[in-house]
C-alpha positions in Angstrom: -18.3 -20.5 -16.9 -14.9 -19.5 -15.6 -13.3 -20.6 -12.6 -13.6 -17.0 -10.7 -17.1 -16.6 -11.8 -17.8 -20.4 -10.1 -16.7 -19.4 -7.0 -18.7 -16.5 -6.3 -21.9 -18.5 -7.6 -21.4 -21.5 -5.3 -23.6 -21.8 -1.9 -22.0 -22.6 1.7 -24.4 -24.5 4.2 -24.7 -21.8 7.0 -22.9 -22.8 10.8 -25.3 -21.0 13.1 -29.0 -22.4 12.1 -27.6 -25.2 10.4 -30.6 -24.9 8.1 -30.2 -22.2 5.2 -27.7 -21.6 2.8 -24.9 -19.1 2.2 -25.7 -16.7 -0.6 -23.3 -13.8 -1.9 -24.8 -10.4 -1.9 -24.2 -7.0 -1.7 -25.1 -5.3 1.9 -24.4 -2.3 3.5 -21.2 -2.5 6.0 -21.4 -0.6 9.4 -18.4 -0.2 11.3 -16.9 1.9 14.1 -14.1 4.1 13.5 -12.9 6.1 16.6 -15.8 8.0 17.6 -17.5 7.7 14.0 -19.7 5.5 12.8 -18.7 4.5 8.8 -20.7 2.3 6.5 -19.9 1.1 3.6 -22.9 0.7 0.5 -22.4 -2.8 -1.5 -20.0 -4.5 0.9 -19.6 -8.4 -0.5 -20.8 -10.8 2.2 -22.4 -14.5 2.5 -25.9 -14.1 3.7 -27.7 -16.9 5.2 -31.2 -17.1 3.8 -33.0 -18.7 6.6 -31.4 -16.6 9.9 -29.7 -14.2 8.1 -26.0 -14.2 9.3 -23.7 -12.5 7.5 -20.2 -13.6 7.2 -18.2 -11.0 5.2 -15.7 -11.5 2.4 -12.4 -11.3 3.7 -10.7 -9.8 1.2 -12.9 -6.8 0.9 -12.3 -6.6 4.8 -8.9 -6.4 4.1 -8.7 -3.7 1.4 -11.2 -1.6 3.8 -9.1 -1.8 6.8 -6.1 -0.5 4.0 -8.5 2.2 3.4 -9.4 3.6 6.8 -5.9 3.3 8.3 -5.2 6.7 8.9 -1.9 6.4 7.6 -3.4 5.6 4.2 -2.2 8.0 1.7 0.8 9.0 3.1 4.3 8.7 2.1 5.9 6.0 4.1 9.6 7.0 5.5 12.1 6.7 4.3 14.3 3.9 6.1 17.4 4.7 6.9 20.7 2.3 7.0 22.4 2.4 10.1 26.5 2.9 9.3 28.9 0.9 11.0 30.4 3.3 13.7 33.1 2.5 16.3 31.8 2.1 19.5 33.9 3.3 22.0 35.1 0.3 24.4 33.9 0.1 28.1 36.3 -0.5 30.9 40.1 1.1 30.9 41.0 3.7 28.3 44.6 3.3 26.6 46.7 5.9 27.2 47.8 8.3 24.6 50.9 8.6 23.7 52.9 12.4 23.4 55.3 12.1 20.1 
């Protein structure tokens, strides 16, 4: 068995009953976005088998949150470098000079 697959296979003793075991699974994801409600069909989370808490993988939270940003999809823009320009100086002006 490989390392990765190890991982997702091992069990986590669960914080709030104290009692059951974490287990991965695949649940459905509900979440608020603005007004909407969105949810999500095979979400990876640790479900306790005893109370049934769900903690839920935070990397898949991550790449969701990537996904819903409504910025997602769009070009970024583009940065511009601010050029060295001469301030003009406070205080008394020099005098020009007629030639």
């Amino acid at each position: 068995m490989s390392e990765t697959n190890s991982i997702f296979t091992e069990n986590f003793p669960c914080a709030e009953c104290r009692a059951g075991v974490l287990q991965r699974r695949h649940v459905t994801y509900f979440t608020w976005l603005g007004g909407e409600l969105v949810s999500v069909p095979h979400f990876p989370a640790w479900v306790c088998d005893v109370c049934g808490k769900r903690e839920y993988d935070s990397r898949a939270i991550t790449w969701l949150n990537m996904i819903l940003n409504p910025n997602a999809g769009k070009p970024t823009p583009k940065r511009r470098h601010p050029r060295s320009l001469r301030r003009p100086q406070t205080g008394m002006s020099r005098p020009v000079q007629d030639s």
